[in-house]
C-alpha positions as a Python dict, from the first residue, in 0.01 Angstrom:
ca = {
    (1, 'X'): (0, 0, 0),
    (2, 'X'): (-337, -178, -132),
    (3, 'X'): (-379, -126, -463),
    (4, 'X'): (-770, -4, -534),
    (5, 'X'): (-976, -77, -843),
    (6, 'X'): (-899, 308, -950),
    (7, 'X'): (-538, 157, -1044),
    (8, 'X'): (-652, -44, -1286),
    (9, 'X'): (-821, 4, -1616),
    (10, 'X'): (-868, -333, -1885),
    (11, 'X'): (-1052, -368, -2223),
    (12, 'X'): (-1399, -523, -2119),
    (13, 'X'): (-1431, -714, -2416),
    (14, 'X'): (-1036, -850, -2437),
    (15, 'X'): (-1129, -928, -2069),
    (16, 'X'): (-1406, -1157, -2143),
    (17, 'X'): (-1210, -1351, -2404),
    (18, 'X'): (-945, -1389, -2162),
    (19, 'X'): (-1152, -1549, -1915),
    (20, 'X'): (-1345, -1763, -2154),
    (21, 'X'): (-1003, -1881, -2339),
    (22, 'X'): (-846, -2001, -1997),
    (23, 'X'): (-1156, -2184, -1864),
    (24, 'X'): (-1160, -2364, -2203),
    (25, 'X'): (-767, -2464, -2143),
    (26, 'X'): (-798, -2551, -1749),
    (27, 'X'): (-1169, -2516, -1631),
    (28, 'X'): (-1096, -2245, -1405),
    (29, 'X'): (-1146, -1865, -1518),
    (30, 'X'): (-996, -1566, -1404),
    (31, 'X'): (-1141, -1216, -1443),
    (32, 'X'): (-917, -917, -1453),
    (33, 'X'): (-1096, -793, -1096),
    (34, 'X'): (-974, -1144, -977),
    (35, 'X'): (-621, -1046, -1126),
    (36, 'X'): (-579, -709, -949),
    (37, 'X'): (-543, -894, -633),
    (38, 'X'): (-230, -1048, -718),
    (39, 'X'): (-64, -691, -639),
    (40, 'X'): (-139, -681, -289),
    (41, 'X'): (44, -997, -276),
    (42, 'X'): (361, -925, -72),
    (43, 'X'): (577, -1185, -272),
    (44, 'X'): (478, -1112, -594),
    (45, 'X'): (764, -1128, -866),
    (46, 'X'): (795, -869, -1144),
    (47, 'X'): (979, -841, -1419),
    (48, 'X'): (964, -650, -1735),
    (49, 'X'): (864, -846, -2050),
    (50, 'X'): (1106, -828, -2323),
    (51, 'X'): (982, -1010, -2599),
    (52, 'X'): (663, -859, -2595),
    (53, 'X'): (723, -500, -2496),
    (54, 'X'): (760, -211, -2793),
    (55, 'X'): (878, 92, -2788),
    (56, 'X'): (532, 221, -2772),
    (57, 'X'): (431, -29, -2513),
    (58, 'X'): (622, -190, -2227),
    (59, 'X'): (492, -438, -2098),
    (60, 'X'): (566, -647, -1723),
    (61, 'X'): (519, -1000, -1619),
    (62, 'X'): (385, -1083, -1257),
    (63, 'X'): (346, -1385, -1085),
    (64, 'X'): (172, -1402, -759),
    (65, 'X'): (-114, -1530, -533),
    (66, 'X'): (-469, -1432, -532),
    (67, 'X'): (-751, -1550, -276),
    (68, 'X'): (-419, -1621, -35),
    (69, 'X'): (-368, -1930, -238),
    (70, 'X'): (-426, -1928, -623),
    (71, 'X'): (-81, -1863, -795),
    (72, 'X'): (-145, -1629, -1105),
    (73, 'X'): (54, -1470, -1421),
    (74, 'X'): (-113, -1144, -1521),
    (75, 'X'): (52, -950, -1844),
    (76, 'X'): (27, -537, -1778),
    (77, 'X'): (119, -249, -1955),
    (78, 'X'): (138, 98, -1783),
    (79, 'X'): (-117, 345, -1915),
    (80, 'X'): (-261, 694, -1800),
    (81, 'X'): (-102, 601, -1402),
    (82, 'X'): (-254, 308, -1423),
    (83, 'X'): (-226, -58, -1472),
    (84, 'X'): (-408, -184, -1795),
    (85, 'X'): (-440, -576, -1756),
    (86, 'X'): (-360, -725, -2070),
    (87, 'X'): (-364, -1100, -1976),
    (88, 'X'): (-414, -1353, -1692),
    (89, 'X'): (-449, -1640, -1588),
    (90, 'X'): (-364, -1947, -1356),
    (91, 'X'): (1, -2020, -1307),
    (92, 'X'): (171, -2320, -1490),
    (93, 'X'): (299, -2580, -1295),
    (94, 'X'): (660, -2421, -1341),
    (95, 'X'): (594, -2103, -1288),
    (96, 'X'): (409, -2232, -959),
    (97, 'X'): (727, -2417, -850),
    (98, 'X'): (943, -2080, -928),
    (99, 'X'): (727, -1853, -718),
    (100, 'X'): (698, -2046, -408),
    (101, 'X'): (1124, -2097, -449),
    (102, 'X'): (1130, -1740, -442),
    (103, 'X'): (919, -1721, -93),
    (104, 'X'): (1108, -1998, 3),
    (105, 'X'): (1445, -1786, -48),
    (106, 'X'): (1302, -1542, 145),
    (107, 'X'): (1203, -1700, 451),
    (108, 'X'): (1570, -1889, 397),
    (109, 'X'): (1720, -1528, 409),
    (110, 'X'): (1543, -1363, 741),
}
């Protein structure tokens, strides 16, 4: 199932710091909207974040593709049903290299 842009919800402001800090580091941005898409990748990892969740706030990792080829890490917490982006941006070279192992497992499994 698609995820729409009625899933989501983000801080406008903390989402145009977060694009403007990661073009600074890599001269590439990426929006929140470009962010979402990394859901409706059907090999995206998950996993909850425990150094950074609360017990008010848990929070969960993903690592995944947007565009069919950019490999992303977005930072979300669950809020209201919906998926509040807290971070993103492009992948790190090892976190790259551990995403397409995990495709790679699964094609190595059919």
């Amino acid at each position: 199932m698609k995820n729409t842009e009625s899933d989501f919800e983000s801080d406008p402001v903390k989402a145009a710091k977060n694009e403007k800090k990661h073009k600074k580091k890599n001269g590439a941005g990426l929006t929140f909207e470009e962010a979402q898409e990394v859901f409706n990748d059907e090999f995206y990892q998950e996993r909850f974040d425990v150094e950074n969740s609360t017990l008010e706030e848990a929070r969960y990792q993903v690592i995944g593709r947007v565009k069919s080829q950019l490999v992303v890490f977005v930072v979300y917490t669950p809020r209201n049903g919906k998926k509040r982006i807290i971070s993103a941006r492009i992948a790190n070279e090892r976190e790259r290299k551990w995403y397409y192992e995990q495709v790679r497992r699964y094609y190595s499994g059919m």
